[in-house]
DRENPA-496316 format. One record per residue (C-alpha): residue in three letters; z, x, y. Coordinates in nm, 2 decimals. Each point is the difference from the previous one (the first is absolute). Layout:
[keza 'ala'; [Z; X; Y]]
...
//
This chain:
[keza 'unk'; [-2.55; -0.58; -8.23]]
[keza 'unk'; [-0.22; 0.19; 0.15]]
[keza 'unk'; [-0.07; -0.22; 0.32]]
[keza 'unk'; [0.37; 0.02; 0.16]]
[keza 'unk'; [-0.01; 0.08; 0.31]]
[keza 'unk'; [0.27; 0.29; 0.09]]
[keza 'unk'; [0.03; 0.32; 0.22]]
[keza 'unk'; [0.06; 0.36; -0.12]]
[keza 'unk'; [0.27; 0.07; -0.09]]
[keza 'unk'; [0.25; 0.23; 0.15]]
[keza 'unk'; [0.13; 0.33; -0.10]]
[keza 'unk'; [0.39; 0.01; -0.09]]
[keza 'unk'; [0.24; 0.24; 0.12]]
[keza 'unk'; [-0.04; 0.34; -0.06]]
[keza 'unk'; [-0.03; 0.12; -0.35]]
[keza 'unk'; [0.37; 0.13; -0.13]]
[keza 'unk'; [-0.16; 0.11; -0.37]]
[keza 'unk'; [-0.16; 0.35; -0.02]]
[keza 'unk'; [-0.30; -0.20; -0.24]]
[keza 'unk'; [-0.04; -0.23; 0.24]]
[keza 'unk'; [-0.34; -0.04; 0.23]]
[keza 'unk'; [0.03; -0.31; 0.12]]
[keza 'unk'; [0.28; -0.31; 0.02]]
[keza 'unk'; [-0.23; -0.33; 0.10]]
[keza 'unk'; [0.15; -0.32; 0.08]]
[keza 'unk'; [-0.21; -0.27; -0.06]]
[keza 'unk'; [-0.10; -0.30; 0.25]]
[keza 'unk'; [0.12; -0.34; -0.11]]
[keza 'unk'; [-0.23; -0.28; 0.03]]
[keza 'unk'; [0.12; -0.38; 0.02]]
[keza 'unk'; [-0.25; -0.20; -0.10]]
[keza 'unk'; [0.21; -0.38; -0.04]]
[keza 'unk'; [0.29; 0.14; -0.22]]
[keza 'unk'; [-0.23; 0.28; -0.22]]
[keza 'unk'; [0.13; 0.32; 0.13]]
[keza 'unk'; [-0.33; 0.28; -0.05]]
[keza 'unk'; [0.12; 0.40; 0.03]]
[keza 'unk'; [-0.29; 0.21; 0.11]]
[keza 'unk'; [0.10; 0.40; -0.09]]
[keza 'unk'; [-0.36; 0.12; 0.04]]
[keza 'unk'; [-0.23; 0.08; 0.16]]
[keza 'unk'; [0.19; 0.12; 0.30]]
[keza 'unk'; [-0.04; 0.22; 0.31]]
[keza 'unk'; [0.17; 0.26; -0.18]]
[keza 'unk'; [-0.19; 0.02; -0.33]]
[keza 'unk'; [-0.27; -0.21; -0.08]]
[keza 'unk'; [-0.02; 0.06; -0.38]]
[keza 'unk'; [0.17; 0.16; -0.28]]
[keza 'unk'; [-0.18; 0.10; -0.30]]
[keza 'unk'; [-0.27; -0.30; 0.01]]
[keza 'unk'; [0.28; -0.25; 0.13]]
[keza 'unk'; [-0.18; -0.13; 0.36]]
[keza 'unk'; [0.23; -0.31; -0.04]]
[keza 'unk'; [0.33; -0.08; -0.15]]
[keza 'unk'; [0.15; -0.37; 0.09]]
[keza 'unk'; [0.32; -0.13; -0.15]]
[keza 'unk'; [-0.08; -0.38; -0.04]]
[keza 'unk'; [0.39; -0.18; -0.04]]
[keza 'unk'; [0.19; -0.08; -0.13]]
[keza 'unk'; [-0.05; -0.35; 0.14]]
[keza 'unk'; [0.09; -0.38; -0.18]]
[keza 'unk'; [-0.24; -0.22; 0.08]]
[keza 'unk'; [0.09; -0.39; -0.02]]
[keza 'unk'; [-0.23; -0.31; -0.17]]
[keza 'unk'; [-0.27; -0.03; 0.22]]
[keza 'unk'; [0.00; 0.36; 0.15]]
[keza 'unk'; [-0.25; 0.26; -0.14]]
[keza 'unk'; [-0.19; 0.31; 0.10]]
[keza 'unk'; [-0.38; 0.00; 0.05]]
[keza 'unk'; [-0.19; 0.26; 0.13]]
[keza 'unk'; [-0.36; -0.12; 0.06]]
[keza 'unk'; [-0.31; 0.23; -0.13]]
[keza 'unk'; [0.06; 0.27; 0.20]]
[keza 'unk'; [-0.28; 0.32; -0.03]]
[keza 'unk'; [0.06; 0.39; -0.12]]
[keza 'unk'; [-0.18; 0.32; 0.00]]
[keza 'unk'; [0.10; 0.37; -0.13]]
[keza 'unk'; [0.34; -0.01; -0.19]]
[keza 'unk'; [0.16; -0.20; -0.30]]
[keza 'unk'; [0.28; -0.27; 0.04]]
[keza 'unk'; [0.25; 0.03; -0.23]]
[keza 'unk'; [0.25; -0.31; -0.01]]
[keza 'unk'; [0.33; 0.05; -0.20]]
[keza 'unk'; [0.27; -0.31; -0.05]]
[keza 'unk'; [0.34; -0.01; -0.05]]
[keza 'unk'; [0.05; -0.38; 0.02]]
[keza 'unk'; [-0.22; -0.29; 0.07]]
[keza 'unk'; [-0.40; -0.02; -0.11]]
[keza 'unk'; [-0.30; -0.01; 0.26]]
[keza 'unk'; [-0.40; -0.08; -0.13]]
[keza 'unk'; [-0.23; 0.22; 0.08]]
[keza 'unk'; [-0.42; -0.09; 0.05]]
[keza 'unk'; [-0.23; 0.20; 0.13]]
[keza 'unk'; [-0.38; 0.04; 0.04]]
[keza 'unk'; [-0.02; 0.14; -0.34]]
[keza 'unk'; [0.05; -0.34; -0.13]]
[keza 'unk'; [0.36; 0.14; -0.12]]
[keza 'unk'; [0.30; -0.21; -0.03]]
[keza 'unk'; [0.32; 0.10; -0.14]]
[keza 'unk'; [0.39; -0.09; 0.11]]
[keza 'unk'; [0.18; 0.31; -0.01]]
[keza 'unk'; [0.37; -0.05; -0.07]]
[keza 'unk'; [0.34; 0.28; 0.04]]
[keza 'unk'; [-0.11; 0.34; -0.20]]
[keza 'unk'; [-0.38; -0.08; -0.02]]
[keza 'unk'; [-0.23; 0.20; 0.22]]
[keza 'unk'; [-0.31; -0.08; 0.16]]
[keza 'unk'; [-0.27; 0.22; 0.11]]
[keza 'unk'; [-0.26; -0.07; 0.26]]
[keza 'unk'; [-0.24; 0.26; 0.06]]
[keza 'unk'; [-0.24; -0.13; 0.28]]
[keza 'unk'; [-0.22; 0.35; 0.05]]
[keza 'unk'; [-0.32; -0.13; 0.18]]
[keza 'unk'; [0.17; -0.33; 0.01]]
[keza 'unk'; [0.20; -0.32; -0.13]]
[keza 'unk'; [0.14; -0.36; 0.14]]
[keza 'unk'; [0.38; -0.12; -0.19]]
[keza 'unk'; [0.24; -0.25; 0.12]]
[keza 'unk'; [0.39; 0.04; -0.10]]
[keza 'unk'; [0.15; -0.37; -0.06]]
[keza 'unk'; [0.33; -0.14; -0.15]]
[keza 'unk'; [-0.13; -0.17; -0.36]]
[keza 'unk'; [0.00; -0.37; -0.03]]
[keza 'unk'; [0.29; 0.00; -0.25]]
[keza 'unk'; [0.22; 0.14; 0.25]]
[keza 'unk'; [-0.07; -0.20; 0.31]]
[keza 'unk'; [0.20; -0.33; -0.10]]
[keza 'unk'; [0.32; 0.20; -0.02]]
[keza 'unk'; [0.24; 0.24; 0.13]]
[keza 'unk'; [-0.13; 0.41; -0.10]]
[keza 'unk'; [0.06; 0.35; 0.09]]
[keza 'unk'; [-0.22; 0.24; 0.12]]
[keza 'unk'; [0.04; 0.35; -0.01]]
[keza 'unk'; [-0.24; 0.36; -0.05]]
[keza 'unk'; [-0.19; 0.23; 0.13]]
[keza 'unk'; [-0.37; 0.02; 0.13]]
[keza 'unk'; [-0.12; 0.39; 0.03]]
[keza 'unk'; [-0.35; 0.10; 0.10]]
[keza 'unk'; [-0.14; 0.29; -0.16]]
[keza 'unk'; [-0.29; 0.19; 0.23]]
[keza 'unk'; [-0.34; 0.11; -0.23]]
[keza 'unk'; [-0.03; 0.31; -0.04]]
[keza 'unk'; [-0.30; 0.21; 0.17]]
[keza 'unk'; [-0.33; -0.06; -0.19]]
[keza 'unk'; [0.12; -0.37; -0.13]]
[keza 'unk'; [0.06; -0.22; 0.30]]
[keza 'unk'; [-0.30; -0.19; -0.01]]
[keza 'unk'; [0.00; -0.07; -0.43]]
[keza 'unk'; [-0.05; -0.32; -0.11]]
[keza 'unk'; [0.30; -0.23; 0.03]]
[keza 'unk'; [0.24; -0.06; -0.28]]
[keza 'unk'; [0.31; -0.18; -0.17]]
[keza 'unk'; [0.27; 0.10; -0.25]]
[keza 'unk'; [0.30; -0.16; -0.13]]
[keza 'unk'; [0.20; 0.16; -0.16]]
[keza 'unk'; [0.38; -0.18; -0.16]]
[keza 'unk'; [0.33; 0.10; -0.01]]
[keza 'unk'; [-0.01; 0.06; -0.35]]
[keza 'unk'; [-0.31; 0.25; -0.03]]
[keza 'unk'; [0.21; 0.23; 0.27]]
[keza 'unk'; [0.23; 0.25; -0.15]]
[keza 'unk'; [0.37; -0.09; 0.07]]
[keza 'unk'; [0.29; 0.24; -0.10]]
[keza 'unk'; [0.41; 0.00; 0.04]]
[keza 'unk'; [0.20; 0.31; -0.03]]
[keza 'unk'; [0.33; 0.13; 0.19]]
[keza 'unk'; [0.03; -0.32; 0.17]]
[keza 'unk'; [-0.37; 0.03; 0.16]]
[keza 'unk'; [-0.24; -0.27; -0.09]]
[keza 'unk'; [-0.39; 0.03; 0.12]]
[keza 'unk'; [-0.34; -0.10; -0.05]]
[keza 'unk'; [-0.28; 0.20; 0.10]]
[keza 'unk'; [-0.24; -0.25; 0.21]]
[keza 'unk'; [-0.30; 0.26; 0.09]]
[keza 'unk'; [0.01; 0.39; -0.12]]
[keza 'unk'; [0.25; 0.17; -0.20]]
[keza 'unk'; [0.36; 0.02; 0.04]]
[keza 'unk'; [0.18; 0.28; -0.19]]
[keza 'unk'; [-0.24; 0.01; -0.35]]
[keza 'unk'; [-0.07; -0.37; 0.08]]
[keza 'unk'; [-0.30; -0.13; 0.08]]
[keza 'unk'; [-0.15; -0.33; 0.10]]
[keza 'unk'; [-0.35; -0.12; -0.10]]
[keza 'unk'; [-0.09; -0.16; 0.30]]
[keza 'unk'; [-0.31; 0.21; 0.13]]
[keza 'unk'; [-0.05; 0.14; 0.33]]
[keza 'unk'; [-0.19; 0.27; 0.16]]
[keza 'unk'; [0.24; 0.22; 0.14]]
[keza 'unk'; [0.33; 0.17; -0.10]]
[keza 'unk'; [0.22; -0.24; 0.00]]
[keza 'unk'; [0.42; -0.05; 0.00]]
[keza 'unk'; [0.12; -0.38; 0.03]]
[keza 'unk'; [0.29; -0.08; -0.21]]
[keza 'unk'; [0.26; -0.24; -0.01]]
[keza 'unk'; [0.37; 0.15; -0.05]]
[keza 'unk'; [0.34; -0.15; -0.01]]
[keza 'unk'; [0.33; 0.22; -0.02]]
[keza 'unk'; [0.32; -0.07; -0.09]]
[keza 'unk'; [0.29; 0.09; 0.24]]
[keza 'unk'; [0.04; 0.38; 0.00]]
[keza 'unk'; [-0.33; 0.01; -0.25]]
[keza 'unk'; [-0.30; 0.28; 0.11]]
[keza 'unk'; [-0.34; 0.04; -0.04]]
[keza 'unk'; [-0.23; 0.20; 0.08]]
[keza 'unk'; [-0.28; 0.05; 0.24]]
[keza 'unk'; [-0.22; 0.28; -0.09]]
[keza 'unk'; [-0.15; 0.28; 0.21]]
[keza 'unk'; [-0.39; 0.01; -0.15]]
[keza 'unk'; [-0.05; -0.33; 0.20]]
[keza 'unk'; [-0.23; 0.15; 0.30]]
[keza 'unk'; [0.20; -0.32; 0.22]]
[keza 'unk'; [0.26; -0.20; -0.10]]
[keza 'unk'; [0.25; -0.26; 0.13]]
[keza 'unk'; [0.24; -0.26; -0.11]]
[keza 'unk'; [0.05; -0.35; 0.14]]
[keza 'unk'; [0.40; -0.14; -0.04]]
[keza 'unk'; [-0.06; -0.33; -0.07]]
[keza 'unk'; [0.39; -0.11; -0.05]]
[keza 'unk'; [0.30; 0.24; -0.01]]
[keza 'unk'; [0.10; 0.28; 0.10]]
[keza 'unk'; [-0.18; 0.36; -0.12]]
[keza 'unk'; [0.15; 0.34; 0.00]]
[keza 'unk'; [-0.24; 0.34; 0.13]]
[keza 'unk'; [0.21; 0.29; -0.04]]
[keza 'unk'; [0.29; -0.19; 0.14]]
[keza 'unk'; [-0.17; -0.16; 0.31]]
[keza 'unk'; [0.04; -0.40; -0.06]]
[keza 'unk'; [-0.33; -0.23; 0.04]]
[keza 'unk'; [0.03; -0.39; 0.01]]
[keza 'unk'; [-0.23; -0.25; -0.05]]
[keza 'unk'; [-0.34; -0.08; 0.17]]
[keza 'unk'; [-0.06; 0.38; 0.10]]
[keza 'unk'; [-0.30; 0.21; -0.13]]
[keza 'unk'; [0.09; 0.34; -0.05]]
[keza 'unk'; [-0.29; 0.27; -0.03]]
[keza 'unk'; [0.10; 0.32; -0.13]]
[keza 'unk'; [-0.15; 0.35; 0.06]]
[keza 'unk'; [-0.27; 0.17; -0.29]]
[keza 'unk'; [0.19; 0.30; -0.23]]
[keza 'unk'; [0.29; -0.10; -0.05]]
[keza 'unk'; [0.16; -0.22; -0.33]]
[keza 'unk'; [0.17; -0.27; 0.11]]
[keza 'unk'; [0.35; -0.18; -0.16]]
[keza 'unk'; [0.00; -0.37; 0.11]]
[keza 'unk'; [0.37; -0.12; -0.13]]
[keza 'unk'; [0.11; -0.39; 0.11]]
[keza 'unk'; [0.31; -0.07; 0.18]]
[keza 'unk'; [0.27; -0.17; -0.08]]
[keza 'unk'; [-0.13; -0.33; -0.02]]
[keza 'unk'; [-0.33; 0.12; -0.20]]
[keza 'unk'; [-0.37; 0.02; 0.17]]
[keza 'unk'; [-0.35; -0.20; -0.07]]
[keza 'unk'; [-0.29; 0.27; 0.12]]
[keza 'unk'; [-0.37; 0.05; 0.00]]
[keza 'unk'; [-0.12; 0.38; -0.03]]
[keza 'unk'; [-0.36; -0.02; 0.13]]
[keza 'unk'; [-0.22; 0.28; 0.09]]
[keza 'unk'; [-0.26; 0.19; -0.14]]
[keza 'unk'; [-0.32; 0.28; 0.08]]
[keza 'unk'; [-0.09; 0.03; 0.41]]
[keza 'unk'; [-0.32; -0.12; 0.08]]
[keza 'unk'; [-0.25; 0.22; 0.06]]
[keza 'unk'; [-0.13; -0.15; 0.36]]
[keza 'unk'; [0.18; -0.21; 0.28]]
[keza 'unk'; [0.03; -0.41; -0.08]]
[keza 'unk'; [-0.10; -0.25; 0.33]]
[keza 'unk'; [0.23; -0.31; -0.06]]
[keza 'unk'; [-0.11; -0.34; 0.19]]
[keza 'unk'; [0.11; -0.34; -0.13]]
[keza 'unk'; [-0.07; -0.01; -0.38]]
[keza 'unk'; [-0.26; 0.27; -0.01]]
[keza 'unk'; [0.05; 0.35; -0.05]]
[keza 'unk'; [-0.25; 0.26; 0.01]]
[keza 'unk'; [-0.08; 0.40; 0.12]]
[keza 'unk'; [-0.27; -0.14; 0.20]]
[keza 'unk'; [0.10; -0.19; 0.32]]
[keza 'unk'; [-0.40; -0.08; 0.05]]
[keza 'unk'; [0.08; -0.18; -0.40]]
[keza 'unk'; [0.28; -0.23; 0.12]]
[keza 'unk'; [-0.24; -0.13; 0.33]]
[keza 'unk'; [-0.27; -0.09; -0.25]]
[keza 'unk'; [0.29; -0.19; -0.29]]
[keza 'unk'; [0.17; -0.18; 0.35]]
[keza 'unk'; [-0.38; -0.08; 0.05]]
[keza 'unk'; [-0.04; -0.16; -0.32]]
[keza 'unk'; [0.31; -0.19; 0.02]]
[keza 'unk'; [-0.08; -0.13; 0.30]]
[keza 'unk'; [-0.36; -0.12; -0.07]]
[keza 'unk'; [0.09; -0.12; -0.34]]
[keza 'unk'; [-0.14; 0.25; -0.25]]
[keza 'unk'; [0.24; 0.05; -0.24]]
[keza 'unk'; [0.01; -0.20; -0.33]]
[keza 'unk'; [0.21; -0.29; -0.03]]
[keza 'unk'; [0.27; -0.07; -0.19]]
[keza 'unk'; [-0.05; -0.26; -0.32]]
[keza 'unk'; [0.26; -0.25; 0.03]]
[keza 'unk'; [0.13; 0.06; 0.30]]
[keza 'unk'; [-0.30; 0.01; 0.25]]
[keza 'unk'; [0.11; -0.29; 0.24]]
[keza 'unk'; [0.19; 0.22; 0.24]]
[keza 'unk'; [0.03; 0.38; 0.11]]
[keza 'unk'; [0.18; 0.23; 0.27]]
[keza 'unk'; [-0.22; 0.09; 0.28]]
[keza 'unk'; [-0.01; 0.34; 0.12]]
[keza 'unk'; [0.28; 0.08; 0.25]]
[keza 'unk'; [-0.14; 0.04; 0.37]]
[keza 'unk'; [0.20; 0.25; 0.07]]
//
């Protein structure tokens, strides 16, 4: 949701595991009874691998009459990627696109030189109690491709390789995860997978990713014996394999991470870009109404933020 307002986030204590770069605890925002989590960008790393943005959305219950809906809202430079665990939410945007993504589905917005989407709770779910729950991660371009044309991908639970072994079950959302690999296409080098453990189960965290980290979305996780709990963003140091092993109620994680780009990212509002001069002109355009609209949902929008 990629209009929630938050601030950075704050750095954790200091690190106890060797492997460990960075421990980031995420800022909490309320907005009436959804709880958001934003663990980056912060003022202690802005990105890791292409991640600019990582927001835990949930999990929230929404009663018969409440729903979310983020208005047509623009982008520039970087791909949304938006990953459920419960609930559904349509997406539109200017492409003329519109798809309700529900838990193990992904969606992926690529806005390059541009796109308009709005995030809403379906009509099938509005006249009744649901849960909400997932994760919406922005993925900076790469140098050479932030101004392609926009485009959409969904991609189901289904097509995404799932395994179960040793008391480890996964799917691969992005990337390739120990010999599996998703078909959802991006253009960087890409780790984002989904992992649950057992108590006392491991897995592991390779060291050819060139920047890695793991999200602890419930539990407890185990890094050569120093105890994580949930809601904390650990980024870990290149070179070195790492063994993630759950505690003794078991762990939910994201690994996420990839190649470093290969030039600094400028991060204002919903547009990202390596050209600060690039974000002036897309406010610009916001502002004066020159993007494209949004079929089927062009009645309302979010002005650009004054400050």
């Amino acid at each position: 949701m990629s209009f929630f307002p938050g601030n950075d986030p704050e750095a954790g204590d200091a690190a106890t595991c060797d492997a460990l770069e960075h421990l980031i605890i995420p800022r909490t925002s309320d907005l009436g009874g959804f709880q958001v989590r934003r663990a980056l960008p912060t003022a202690k790393r802005r990105l890791v691998g292409p991640f600019i943005f990582f927001d835990r959305m949930g999990p929230a219950l929404f009663r018969a009459g409440q729903a979310i809906d983020v208005r047509p809202h623009p982008h520039i430079g970087l791909s949304t990627v938006t990953y459920l665990f419960d609930g559904e939410i349509k997406h539109r945007d200017s492409l003329g696109t519109e798809m309700v993504i529900r838990p193990g589905d992904v969606n992926l917005m690529t806005a390059g030189r541009g796109i308009v989407h709005s995030e809403r709770s379906p009509e099938n779910v509005r006249g009744r109690d649901h849960a909400l729950s997932g994760l919406q991660t922005w993925l900076a371009l790469p140098d050479g491709h932030e101004e392609i044309e926009p485009l959409f991908s969904h991609t189901t639970s289904g097509e995404l390789p799932a395994f179960a072994l040793d008391g480890v079950e996964g799917r691969v959302i992005i990337g390739h995860y120990e010999g599996y690999r998703s078909p959802v296409s991006v253009l960087s080098d890409t780790l984002y997978t989904d992992l649950t453990l057992a108590p006392g189960a491991s897995a592991p965290l390779a060291a050819d990713w060139e920047e890695r980290a793991v999200y602890v979305l419930t539990g407890t996780l185990d890094v050569a014996g120093d105890l994580f709990e949930a809601d904390r963003l650990l980024i870990f140091r290149p070179g070195d394999a790492i063994t993630l092993k759950a505690g003794a109620e078991g762990c939910h994680v994201m690994l996420f991470g990839g190649a470093a780009l290969g030039s600094k990212r400028h991060i204002w509002w919903n547009f990202v870009s390596s050209s600060k001069e690039r974000i002036e002109q897309a406010k610009e355009e916001w502002r004066s109404g020159r993007f494209d609209i949004v079929p089927g949902d062009e009645e309302e929008f979010i002005p650009l933020p004054q400050a």
